[in-house]
N, C-alpha and C positions, 0 to 999 in steps of 0.2 A: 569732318565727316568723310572725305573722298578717302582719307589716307584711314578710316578705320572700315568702310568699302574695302581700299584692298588689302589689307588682313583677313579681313572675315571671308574673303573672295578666295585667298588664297590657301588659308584652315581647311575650306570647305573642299576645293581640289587636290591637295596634294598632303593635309592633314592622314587621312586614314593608311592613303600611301605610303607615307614618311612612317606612320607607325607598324605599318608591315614590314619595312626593310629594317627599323633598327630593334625590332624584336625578331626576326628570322633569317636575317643577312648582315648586318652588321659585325658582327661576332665572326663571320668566316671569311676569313679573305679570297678563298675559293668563290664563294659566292658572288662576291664583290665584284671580281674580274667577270664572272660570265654577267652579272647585269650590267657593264658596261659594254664588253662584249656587244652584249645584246643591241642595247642601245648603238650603239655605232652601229649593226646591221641595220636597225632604222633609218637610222641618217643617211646611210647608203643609198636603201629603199626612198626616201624622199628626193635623193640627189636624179637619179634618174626618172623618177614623173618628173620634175622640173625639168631636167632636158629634154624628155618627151613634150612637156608643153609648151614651152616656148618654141620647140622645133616647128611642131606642126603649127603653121600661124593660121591657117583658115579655122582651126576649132579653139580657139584661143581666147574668143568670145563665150564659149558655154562650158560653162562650170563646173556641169554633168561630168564632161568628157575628163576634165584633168581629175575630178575624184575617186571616180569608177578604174581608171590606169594607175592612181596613183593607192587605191586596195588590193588590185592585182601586184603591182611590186611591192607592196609589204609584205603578202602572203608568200608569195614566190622570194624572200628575202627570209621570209619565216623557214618557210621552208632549207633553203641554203642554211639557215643558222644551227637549223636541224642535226644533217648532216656534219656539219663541223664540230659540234657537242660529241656527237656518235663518237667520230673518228679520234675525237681530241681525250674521250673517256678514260684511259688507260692512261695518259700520262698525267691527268689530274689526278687520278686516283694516286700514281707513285710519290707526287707532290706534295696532297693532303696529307698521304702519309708519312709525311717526315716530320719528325718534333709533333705530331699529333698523334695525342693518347687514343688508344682503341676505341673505335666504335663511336670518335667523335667527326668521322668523315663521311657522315652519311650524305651531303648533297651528292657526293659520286656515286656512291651506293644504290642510294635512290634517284631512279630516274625522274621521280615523280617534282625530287624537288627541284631539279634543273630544267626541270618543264615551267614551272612557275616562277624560278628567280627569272629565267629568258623573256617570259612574257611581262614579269614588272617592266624588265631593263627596257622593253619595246613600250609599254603603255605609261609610264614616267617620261621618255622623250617624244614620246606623241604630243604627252598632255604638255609638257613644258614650249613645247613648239605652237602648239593651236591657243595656247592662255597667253602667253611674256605678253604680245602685246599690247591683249587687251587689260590685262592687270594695270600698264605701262600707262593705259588710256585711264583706268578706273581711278588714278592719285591725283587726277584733276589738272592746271584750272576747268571750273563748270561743272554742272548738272545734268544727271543725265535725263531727259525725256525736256526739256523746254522746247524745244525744235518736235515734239510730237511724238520722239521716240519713245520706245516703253523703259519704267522706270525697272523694270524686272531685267533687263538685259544681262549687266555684271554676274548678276547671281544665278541667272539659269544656266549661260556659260561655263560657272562652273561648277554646276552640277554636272553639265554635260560633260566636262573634261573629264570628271570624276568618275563616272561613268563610262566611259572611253580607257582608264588607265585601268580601272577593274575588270572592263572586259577584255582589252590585252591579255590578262593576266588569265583568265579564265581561256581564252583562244588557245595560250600556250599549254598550257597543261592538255587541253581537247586536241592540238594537233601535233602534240609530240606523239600520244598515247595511239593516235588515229592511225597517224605512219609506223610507230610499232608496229601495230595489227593489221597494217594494209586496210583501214576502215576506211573507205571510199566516202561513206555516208555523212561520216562526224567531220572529214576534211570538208566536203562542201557543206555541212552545217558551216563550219567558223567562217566559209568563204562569202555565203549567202545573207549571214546576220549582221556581217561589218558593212555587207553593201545596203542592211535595212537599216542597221543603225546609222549610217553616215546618211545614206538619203534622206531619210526622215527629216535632215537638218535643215536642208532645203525650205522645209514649212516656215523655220524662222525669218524666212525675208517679207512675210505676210503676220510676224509678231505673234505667230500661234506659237510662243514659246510651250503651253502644257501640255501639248499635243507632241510635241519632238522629245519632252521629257518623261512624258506615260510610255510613249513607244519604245525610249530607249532603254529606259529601266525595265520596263515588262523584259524585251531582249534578255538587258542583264542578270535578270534571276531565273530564264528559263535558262543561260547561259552555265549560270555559278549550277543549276542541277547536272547537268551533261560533265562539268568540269568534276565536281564533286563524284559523281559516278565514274569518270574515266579516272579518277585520283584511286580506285578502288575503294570507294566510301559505299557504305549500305546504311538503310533505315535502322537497322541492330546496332550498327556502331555509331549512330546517330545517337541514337538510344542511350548507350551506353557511356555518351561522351557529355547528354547532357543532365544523364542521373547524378554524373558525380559531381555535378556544380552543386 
């Protein structure tokens, strides 16, 4: 049971994820580098909260503090990754276009898609960093909740991850497009909703798992609207995309 726990644990996180990258990234090797890319600017952004938090040893006890520093340098890390796509644009674009047939290099093209491969690359090493270990925990030996705990844990986790790597992915598209147009507004939207969706999680240490996963999903689909609009998406092309299923 423990070891079909963490399968079904793991489907459930990183499943959709996995099917986004080998249907829209896999295929381009451009792509590829910027979601690693990407991902390594996260690892960066985690490197320093951790030195931030073990530096200051008086606030080392409350939890608040290292997660609230530790959304500030993702963002400000989001940001930096920003401007290095920007600057880096022109030489990717000379790159794609070698040995690639016309008009199949559109992630340079479009800015819209290197907003979203950058934000997978950040929200796949989030979610790969906040789950290993509890997957690690979920292959057993034991049960979970005999000691009192809730039998729902494994599985809300990784909803939560799931959740967490899709709204990466929606942040990046909202604050590429943001800092395009100087949009003061949508930047502190992504800055304001990572800090409700991460708080919110806090509830779990009182086992109100449905209450951390109502709030974080609501986030996530008022989130995928903003992103969808800053993608240049309209109710007509909505429209038009799902007449023709």
């Amino acid at each position: 049971m423990t070891t079909m726990e963490f399968f079904g644990c793991t489907f459930i996180s990183f499943g959709p994820p996995f099917a986004m990258f080998c249907l829209l990234i896999a295929k381009d090797p451009i792509r590829i580098i910027i979601l690693i890319s990407a991902a390594f600017f996260w690892l960066l952004s985690l490197l320093l909260s951790s030195i931030l938090w073990t530096a200051v040893v008086p606030l080392k006890e409350y939890l608040v503090f290292g997660v609230t520093f530790s959304i500030i340098f993702q963002e400000l890390f989001r940001y930096v990754f920003y401007r290095v796509i920007r600057r880096a644009e022109p030489g990717l674009e000379k790159v794609s276009e070698v040995g690639t047939p016309s008009g199949s290099h559109m992630v340079v093209n479009d800015r819209t898609q290197l907003a979203f491969v950058s934000g997978l690359g950040f929200g796949l090493m989030a979610g790969a960093f906040s789950l290993t270990n509890i997957l690690a925990d979920s292959v057993g030996p034991g049960t979970v909740g005999l000691t009192g705990d809730s039998h729902y844990f494994f599985l809300c986790s990784s909803f939560t991850t799931l959740a967490f790597i899709l709204l990466h992915t929606f942040w990046g598209v909202i604050f590429f497009k943001a800092c395009d147009n100087r949009n003061y507004t949508l930047i502190a939207y992504v800055f304001l909703s990572h800090l409700i969706a991460s708080g919110i999680t806090f509830v779990n240490q009182s086992q109100l798992y449905m209450v951390s996963i109502v709030v974080i999903y609501a986030v996530t689909v008022i989130t995928s609207v903003f992103a969808f609009y800053s993608a240049g998406g309209s109710l007509n092309s909505l429209k038009r995309v799902l007449s023709r299923q």
